[in-house]
BAKEMAR-763026 format. One record per residue (C-alpha): residue number from 1; chain; y, z, x. Coordinates in steps of 0.1 Angstrom, whole numbers, plus 5000, padded with zeros to 4 digits. Example, Ala and Ser with C-alpha at 12.3 -4.5 7.8 and 13.67 -1.06 7.14 Angstrom:
// residues 2
<1; 'A'; <4955; 5078; 5123>>;
<2; 'A'; <4989; 5071; 5137>>;
// end
This chain:
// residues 469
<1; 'A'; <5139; 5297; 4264>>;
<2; 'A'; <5171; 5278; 4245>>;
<3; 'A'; <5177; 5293; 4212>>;
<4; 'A'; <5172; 5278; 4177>>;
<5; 'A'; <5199; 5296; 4164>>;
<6; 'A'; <5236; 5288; 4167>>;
<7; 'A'; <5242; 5312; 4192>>;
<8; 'A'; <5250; 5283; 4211>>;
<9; 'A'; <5283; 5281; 4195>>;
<10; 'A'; <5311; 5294; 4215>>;
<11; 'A'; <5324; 5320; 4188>>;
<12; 'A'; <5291; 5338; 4185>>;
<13; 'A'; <5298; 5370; 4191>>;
<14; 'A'; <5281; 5404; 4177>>;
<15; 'A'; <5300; 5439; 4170>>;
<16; 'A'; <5299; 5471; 4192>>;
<17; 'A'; <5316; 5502; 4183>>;
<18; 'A'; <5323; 5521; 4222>>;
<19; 'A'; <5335; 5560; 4224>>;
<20; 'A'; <5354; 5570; 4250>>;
<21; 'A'; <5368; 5600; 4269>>;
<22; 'A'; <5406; 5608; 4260>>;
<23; 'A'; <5417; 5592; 4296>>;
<24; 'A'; <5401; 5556; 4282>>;
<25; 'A'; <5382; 5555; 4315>>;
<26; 'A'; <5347; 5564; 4304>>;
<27; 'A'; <5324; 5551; 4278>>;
<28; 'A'; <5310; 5583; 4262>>;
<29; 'A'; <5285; 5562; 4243>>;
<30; 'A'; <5282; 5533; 4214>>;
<31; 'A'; <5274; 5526; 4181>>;
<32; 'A'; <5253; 5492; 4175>>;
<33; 'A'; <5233; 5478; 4149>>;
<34; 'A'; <5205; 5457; 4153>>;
<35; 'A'; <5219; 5424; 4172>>;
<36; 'A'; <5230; 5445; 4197>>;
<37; 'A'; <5199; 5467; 4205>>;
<38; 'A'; <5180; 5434; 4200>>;
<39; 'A'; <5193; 5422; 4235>>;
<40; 'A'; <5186; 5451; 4251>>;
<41; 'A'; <5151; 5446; 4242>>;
<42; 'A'; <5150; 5410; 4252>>;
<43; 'A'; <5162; 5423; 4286>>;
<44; 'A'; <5125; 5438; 4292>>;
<45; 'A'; <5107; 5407; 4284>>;
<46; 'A'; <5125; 5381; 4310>>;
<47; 'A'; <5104; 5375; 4335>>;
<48; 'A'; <5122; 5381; 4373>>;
<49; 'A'; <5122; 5343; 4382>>;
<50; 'A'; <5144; 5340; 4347>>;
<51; 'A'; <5164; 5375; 4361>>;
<52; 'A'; <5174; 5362; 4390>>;
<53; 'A'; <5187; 5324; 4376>>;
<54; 'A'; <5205; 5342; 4348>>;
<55; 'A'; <5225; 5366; 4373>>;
<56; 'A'; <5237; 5342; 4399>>;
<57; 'A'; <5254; 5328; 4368>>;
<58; 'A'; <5293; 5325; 4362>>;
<59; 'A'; <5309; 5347; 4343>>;
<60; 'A'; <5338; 5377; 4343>>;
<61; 'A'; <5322; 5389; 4374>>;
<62; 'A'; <5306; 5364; 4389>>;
<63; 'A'; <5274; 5364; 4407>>;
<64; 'A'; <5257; 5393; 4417>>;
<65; 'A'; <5227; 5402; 4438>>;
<66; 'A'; <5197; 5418; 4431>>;
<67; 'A'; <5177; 5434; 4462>>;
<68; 'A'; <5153; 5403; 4474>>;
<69; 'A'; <5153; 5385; 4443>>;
<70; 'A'; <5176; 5360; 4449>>;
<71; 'A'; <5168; 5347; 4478>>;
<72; 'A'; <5134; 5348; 4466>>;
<73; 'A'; <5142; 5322; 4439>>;
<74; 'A'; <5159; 5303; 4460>>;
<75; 'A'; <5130; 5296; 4487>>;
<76; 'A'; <5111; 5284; 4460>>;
<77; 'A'; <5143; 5260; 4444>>;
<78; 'A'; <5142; 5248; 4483>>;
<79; 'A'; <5108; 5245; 4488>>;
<80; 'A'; <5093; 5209; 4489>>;
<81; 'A'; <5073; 5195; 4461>>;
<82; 'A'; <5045; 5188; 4485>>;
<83; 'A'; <5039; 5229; 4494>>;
<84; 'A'; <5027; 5234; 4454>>;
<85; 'A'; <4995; 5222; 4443>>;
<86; 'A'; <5007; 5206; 4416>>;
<87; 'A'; <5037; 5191; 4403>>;
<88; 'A'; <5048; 5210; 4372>>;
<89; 'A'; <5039; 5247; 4395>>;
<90; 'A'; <5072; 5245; 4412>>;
<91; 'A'; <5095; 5241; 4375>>;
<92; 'A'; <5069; 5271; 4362>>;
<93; 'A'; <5084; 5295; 4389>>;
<94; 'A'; <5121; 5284; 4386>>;
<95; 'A'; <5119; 5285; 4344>>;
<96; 'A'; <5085; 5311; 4338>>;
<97; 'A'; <5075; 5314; 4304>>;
<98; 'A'; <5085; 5346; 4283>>;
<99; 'A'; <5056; 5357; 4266>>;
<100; 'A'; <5077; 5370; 4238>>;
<101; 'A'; <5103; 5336; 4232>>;
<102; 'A'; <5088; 5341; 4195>>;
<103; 'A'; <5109; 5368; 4193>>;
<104; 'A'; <5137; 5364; 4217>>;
<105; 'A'; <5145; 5325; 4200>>;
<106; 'A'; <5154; 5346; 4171>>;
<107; 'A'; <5183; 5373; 4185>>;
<108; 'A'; <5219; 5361; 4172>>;
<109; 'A'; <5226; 5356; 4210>>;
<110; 'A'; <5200; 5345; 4240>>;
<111; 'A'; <5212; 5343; 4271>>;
<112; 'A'; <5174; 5327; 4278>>;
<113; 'A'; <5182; 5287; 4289>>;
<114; 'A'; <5147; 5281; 4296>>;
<115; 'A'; <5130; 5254; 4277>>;
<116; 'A'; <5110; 5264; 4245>>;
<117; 'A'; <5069; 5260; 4251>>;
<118; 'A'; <5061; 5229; 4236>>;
<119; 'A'; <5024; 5230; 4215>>;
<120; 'A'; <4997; 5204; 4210>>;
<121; 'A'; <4975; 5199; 4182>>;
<122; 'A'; <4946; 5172; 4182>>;
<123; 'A'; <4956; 5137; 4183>>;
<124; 'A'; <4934; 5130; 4156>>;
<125; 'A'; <4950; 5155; 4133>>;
<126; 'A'; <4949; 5138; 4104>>;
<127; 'A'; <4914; 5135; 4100>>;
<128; 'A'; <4904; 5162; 4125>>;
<129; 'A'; <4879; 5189; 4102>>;
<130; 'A'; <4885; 5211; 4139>>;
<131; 'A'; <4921; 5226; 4136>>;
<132; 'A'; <4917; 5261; 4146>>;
<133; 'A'; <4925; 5250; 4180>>;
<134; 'A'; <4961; 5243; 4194>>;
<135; 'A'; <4976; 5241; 4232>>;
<136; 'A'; <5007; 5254; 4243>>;
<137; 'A'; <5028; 5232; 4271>>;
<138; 'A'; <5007; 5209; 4286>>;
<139; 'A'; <4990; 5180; 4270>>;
<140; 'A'; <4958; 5159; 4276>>;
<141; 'A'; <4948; 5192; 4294>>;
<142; 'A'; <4922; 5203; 4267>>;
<143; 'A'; <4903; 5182; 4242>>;
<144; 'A'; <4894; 5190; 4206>>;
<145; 'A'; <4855; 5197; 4194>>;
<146; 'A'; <4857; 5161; 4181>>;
<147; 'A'; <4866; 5149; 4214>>;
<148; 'A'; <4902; 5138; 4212>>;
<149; 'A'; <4929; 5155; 4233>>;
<150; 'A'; <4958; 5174; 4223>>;
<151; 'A'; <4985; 5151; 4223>>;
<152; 'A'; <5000; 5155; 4186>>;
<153; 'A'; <5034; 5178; 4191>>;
<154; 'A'; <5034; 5204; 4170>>;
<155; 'A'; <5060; 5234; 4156>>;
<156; 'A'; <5056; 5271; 4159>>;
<157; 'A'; <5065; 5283; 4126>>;
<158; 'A'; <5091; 5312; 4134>>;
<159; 'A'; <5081; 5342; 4115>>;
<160; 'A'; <5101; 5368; 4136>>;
<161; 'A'; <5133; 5383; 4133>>;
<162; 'A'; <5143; 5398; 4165>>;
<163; 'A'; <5126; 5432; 4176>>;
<164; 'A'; <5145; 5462; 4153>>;
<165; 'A'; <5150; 5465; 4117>>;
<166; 'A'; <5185; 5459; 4102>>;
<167; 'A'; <5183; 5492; 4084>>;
<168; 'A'; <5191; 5516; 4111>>;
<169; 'A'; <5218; 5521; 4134>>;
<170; 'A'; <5216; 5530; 4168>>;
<171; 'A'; <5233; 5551; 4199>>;
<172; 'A'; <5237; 5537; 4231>>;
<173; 'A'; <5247; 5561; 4262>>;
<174; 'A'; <5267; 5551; 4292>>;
<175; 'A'; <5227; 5547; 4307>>;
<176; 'A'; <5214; 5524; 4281>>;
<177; 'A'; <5196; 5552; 4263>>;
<178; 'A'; <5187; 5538; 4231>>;
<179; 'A'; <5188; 5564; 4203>>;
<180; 'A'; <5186; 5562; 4164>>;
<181; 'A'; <5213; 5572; 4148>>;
<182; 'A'; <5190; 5597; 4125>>;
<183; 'A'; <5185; 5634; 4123>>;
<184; 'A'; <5171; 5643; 4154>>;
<185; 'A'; <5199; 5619; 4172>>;
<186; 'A'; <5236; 5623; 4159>>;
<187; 'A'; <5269; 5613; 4172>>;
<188; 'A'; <5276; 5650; 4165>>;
<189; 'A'; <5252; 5664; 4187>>;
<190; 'A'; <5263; 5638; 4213>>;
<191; 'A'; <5297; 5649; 4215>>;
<192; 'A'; <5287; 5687; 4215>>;
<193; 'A'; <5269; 5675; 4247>>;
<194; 'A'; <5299; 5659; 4270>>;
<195; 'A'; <5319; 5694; 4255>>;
<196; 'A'; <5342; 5674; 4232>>;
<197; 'A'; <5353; 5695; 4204>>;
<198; 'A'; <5382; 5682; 4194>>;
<199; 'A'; <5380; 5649; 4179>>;
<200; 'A'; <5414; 5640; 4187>>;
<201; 'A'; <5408; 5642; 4228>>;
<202; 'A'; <5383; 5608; 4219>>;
<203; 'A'; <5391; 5575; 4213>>;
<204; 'A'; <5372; 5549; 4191>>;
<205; 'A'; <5374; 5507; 4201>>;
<206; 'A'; <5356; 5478; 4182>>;
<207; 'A'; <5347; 5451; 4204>>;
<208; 'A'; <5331; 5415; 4196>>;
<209; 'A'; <5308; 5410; 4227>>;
<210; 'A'; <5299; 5372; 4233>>;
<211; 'A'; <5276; 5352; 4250>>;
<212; 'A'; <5290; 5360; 4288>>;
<213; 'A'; <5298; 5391; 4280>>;
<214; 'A'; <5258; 5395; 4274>>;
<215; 'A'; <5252; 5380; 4307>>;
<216; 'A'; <5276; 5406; 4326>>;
<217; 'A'; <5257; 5436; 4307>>;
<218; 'A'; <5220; 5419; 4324>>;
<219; 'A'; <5239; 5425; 4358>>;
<220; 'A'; <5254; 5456; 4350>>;
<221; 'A'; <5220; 5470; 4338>>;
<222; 'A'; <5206; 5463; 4370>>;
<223; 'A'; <5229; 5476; 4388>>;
<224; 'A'; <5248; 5500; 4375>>;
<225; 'A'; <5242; 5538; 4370>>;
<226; 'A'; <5273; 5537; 4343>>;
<227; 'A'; <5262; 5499; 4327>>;
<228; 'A'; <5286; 5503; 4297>>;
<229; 'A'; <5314; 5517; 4313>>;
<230; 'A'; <5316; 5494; 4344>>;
<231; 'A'; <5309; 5468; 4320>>;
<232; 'A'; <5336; 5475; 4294>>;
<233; 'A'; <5363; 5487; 4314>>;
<234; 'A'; <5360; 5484; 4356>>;
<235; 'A'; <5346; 5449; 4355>>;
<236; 'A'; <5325; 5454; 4386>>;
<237; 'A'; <5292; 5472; 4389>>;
<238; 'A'; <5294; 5505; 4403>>;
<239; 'A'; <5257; 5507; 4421>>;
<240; 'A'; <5238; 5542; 4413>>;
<241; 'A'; <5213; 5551; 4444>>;
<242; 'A'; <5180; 5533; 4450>>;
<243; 'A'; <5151; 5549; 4450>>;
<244; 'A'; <5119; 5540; 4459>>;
<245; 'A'; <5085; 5557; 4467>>;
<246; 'A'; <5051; 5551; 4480>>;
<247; 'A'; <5032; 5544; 4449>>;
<248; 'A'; <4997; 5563; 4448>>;
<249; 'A'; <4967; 5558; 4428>>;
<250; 'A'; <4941; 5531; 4433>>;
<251; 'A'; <4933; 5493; 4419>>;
<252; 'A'; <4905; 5476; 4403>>;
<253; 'A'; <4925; 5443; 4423>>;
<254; 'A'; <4909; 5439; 4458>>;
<255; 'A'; <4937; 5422; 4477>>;
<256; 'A'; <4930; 5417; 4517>>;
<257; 'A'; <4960; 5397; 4532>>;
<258; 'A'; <4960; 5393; 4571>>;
<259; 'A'; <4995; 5385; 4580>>;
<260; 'A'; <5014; 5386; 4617>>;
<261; 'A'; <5044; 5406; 4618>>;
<262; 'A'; <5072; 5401; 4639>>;
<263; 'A'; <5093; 5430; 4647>>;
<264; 'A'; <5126; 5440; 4667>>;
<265; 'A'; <5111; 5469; 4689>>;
<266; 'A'; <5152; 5482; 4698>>;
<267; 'A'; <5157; 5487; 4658>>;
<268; 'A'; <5121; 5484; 4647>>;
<269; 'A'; <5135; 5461; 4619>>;
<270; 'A'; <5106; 5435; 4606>>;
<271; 'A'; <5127; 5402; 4608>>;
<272; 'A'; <5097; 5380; 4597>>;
<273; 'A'; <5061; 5375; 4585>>;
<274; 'A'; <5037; 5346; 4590>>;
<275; 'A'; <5005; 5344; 4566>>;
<276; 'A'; <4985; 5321; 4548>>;
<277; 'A'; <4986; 5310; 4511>>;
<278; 'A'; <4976; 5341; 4500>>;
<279; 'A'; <5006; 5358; 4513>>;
<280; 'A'; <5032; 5331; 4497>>;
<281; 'A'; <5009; 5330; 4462>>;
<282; 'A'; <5015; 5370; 4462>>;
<283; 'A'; <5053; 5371; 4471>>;
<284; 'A'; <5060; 5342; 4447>>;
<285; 'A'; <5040; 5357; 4421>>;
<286; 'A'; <5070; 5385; 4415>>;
<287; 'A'; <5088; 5360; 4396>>;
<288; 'A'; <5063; 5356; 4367>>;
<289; 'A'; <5069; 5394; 4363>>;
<290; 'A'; <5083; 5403; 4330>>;
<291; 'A'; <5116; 5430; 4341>>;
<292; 'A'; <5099; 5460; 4314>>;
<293; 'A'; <5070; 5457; 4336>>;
<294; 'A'; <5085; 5473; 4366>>;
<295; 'A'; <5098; 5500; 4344>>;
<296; 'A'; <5063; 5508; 4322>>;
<297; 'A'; <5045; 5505; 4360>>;
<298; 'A'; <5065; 5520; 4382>>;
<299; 'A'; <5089; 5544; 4359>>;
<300; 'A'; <5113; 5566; 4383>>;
<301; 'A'; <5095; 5552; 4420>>;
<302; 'A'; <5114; 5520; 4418>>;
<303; 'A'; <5146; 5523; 4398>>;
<304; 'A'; <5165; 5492; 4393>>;
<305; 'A'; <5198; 5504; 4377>>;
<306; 'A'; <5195; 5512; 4342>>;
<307; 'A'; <5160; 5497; 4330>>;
<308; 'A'; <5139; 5522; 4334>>;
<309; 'A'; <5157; 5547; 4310>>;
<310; 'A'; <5160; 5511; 4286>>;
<311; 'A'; <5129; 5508; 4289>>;
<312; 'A'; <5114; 5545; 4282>>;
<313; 'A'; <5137; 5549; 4250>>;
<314; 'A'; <5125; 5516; 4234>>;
<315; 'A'; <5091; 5529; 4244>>;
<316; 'A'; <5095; 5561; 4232>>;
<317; 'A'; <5110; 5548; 4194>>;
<318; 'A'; <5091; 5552; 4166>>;
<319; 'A'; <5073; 5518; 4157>>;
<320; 'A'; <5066; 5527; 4122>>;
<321; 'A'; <5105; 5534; 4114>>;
<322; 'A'; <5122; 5513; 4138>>;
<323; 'A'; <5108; 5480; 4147>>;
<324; 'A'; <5102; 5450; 4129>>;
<325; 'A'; <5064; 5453; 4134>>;
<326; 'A'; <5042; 5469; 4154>>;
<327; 'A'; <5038; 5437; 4172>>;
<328; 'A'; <5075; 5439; 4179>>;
<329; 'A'; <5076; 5474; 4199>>;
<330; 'A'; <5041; 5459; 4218>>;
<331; 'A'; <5057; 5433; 4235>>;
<332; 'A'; <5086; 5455; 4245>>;
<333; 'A'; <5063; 5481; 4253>>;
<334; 'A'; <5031; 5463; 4270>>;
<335; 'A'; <5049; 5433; 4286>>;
<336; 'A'; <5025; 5402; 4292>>;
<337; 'A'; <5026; 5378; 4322>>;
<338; 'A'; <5022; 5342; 4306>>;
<339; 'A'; <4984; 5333; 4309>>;
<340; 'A'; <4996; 5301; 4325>>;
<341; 'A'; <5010; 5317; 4354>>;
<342; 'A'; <4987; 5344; 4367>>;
<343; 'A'; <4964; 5346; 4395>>;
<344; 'A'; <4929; 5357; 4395>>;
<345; 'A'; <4945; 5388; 4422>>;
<346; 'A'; <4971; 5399; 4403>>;
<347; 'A'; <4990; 5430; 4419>>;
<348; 'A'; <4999; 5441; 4385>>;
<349; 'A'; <4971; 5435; 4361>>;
<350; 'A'; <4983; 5425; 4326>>;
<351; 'A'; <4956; 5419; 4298>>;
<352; 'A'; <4969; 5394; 4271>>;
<353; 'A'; <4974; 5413; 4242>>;
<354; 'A'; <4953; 5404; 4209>>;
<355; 'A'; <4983; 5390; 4191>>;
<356; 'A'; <4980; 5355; 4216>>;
<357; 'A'; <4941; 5353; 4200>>;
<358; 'A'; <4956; 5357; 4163>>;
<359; 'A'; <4955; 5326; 4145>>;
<360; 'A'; <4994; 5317; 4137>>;
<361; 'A'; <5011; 5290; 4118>>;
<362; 'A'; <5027; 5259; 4129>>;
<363; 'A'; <5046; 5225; 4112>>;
<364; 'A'; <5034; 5193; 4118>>;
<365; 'A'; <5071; 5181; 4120>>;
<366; 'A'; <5099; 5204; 4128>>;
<367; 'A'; <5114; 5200; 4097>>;
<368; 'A'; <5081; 5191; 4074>>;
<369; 'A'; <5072; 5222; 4053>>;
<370; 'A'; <5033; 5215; 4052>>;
<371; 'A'; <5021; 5245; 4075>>;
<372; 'A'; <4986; 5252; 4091>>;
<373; 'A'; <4973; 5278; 4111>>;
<374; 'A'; <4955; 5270; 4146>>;
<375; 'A'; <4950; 5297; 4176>>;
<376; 'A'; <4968; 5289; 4209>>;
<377; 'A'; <4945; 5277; 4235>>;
<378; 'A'; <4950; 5302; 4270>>;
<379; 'A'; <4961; 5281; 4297>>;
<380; 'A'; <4956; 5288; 4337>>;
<381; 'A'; <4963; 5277; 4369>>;
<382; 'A'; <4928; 5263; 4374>>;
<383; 'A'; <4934; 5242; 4340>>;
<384; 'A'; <4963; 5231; 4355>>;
<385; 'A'; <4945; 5217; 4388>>;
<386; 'A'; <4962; 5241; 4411>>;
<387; 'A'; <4947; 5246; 4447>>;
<388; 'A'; <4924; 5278; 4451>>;
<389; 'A'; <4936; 5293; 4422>>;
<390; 'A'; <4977; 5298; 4436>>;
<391; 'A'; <5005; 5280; 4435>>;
<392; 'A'; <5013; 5270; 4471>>;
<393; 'A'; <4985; 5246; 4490>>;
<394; 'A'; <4962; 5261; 4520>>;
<395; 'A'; <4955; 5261; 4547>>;
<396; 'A'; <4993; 5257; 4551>>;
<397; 'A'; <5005; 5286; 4572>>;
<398; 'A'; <5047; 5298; 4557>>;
<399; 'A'; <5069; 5321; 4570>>;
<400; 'A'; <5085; 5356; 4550>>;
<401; 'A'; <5120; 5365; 4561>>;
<402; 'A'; <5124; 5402; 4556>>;
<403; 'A'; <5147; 5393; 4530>>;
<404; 'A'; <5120; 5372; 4508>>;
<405; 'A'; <5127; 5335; 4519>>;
<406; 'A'; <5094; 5318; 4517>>;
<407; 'A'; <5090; 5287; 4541>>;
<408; 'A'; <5066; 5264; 4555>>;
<409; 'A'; <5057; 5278; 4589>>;
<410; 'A'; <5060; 5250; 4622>>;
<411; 'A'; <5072; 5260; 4658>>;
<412; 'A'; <5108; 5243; 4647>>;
<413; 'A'; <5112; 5261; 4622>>;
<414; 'A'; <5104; 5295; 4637>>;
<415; 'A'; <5126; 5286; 4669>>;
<416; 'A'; <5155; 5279; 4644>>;
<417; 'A'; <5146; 5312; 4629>>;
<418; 'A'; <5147; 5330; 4661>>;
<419; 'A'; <5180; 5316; 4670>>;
<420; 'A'; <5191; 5326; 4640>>;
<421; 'A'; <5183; 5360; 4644>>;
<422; 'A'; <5201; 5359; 4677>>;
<423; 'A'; <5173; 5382; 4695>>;
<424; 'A'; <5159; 5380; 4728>>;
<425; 'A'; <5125; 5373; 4727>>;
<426; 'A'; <5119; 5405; 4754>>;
<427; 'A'; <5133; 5427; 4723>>;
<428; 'A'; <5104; 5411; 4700>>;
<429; 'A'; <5070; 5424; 4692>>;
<430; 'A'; <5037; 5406; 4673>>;
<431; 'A'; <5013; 5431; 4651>>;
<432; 'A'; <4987; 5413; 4630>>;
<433; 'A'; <4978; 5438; 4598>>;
<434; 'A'; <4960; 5436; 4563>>;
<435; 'A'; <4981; 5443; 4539>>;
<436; 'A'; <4961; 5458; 4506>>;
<437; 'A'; <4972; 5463; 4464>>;
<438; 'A'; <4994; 5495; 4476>>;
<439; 'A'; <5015; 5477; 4505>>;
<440; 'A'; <5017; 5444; 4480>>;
<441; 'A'; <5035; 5472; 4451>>;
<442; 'A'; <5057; 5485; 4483>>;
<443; 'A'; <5072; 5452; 4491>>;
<444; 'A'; <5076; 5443; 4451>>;
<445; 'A'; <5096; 5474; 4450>>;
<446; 'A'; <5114; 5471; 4479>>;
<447; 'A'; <5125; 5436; 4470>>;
<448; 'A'; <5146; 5447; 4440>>;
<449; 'A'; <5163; 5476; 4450>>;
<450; 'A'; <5168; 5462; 4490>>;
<451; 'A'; <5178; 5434; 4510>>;
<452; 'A'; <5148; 5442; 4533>>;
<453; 'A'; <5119; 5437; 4513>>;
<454; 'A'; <5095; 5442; 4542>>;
<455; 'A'; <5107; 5466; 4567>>;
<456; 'A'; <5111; 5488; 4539>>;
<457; 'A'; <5078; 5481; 4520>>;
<458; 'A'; <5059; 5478; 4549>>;
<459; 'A'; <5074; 5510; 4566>>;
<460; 'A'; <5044; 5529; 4572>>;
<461; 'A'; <5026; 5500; 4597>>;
<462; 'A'; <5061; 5497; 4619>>;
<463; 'A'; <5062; 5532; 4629>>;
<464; 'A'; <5043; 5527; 4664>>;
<465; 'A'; <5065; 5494; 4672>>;
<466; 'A'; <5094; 5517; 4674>>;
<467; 'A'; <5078; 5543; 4693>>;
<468; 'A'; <5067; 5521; 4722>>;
<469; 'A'; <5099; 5507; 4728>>;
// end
């Protein structure tokens, strides 16, 4: 999602104001206005596939990794064209769609490289009396009521301005608690609470933060229990404990995966998985995820460094006082999954909001000022041509290390990945199991906050393998 603004330009940079303890080794909080808080927000609406290109980027720190999610992405970067049912599937999962790039292709810096959606009006435009119809992405996939297909590129008008307002300020703790700096929030009371009361024993820094320094604060917020002082001052991350819970509560989503498990009876350790298109559709589906969706589902169960409290104080603002729109706070609040890239099972059910049935205005040439209004035709894998409604092809069987690398399954492959492993084959046990919704939400969780995505999420069927050893 490349930004339209000159953010490109290496001298972008946007102000922070940081407080910190008397030693200069603590970032009590900061002071930001609304280009700041603005990419915090964006934060929640990158999708995890977009998460994990962005933070094996180069920067002050370098690359970093989060949980499973990087090897995830990978598998799919080294998967073969031929294992996706069609040919654009594969560049969906490496680049997903961010349902809210309206938005983010305004902030004053986007860290978001992934190409703008591209929309399609009738080829017959001109003459066209149906234009209340418009396709995103893909042409000569739909056809207009008078029979032509959408071929003729059109413009999104931009009519957003980030997510906040410009009038207020805002407070930013060492957690990525975003407050307003208003009545009920002060500096004042904020400094009462860390016992400071003498002004003298703080000290006050301005910095310009720049593009890369944005891409170290997306690693240290997942990271990180300390984001802006590990970010400001330490350089490296300083990881806060993971946590992670059973999830309870039930699912409208049916999901029935059989899957053979392969397990280390001396350790009990899963090393791999073998399943069927239905288990690499589900695993791969994780990157379409926008990152506030793991927050707004799973809150304080699956806590990936600083995003869930991001998330609940962006959630918890006023939209009336402190957002550009209602709209705005929605899509920070209710993430969507692009409709382009959802499966008929999703684990975590996202209903397009109403906004994507709105009509909304586009230009006929990027810079030609004549302006109509069309609706954006939904898109799906089905549309598409995908295979079974998925992204991989059946009845392939693929194999799931424990730390998320999805592969084509063949007896050479599974030798090399038994040699590998370097364990005895007398030290390995089979178990075929269904895995259901609950166990699927266990091994999403488990993927970003450890590097063993399925003895951790699948815990609870690997109990007996270590008995009987």
């Amino acid at each position: 999602m490349a930004s339209n603004s000159t953010a490109t330009q290496t001298d972008e940079h946007v102000s922070l104001k940081l407080l910190l303890n008397e030693k200069g080794n603590k970032v009590l909080f900061a002071e930001a206005g609304k280009d700041f808080v603005d990419i915090l927000c964006s934060f929640l609406t990158m999708p995890l596939g977009t998460v994990a290109r962005l933070v094996e980027m180069k920067s002050s720190i370098g690359p970093v990794t989060v949980g499973c999610l990087n090897s995830l992405y990978q598998s799919v970067a080294d998967l073969d064209e031929s294992c996706f049912c069609n040919d654009t599937i594969k560049q969906m999962l490496l680049q997903p769609i961010n349902s809210a790039e309206d938005y983010c292709n305004t902030l004053k810096l986007n860290i978001d490289d992934t190409q703008p959606t591209k929309y399609f009006a009738c080829a017959n435009f001109k003459n066209c009396s149906y234009r209340d119809l418009t396709t995103s992405t893909y042409k000569d996939k739909h056809k207009c009521c008078c029979n032509h297909s959408f071929t003729c590129q059109v413009f999104l008008k931009q009519s957003h301005q980030g997510f906040v307002n410009c009038v207020t300020t805002f407070v930013i703790t060492d957690d990525l608690t975003v407050m307003p700096n208003g009545i009920d929030y002060t500096s004042l009371s904020l400094l009462q609470e860390y016992g400071i009361t003498n002004p003298s024993s703080v000290k006050e820094i301005v910095l310009n933060v720049t593009k890369e320094k944005v891409v170290d604060l997306l690693k240290h917020s997942l990271l990180s229990s300390s984001t802006l002082t590990d970010l400001f001052l330490r350089k490296k991350p300083s990881p806060g404990r993971s946590m992670f819970f059973f999830p309870d509560g039930e699912s409208s989503c049916k999901i029935k995966i059989t899957v053979k498990l392969v397990i280390r009876k001396s350790d009990g350790k899963l090393l791999y998985a073998q399943g069927e298109q239905d288990f690499a559709n589900m695993l791969l589906n994780f990157l379409t995820f926008p990152l506030g969706i793991i927050a707004q589902k799973f809150g304080k169960i699956c806590s990936v460094g600083n995003i869930n409290r991001l998330y609940k104080s962006i959630a918890d603002l006023n939209e009336y006082k402190y957002f550009m729109s209602i709209n705005a706070k929605f899509r920070l609040a209710c993430p969507c999954i692009d409709s382009v890239l959802t499966l008929s099972k999703q684990i975590l059910t996202v209903v397009d909001p109403d906004y994507i049935n709105t009509p909304v205005q586009f230009l006929i040439h990027g810079g030609d000022k004549r302006i109509f209004e069309g609706k954006i035709k939904k898109m799906s894998i089905a549309t598409l041509g995908s295979c079974n409604d998925g992204y991989v092809k059946g009845p392939n069987m693929y194999v799931v290390t424990d730390d998320l690398v999805v592969a084509p399954l063949s007896p050479i492959s599974s030798l090399c990945l038994l040699n590998r492993l370097k364990t005895p084959l007398t030290d390995l046990k089979e178990k075929v199991v269904v895995i259901g919704f609950k166990e699927c939400l266990c091994i999403l969780m488990a993927s970003l906050t450890s590097s063993s995505a399925l003895t951790n999420g699948l815990a609870h069927l690997l109990t007996e393998v270590k008995e009987e050893k």
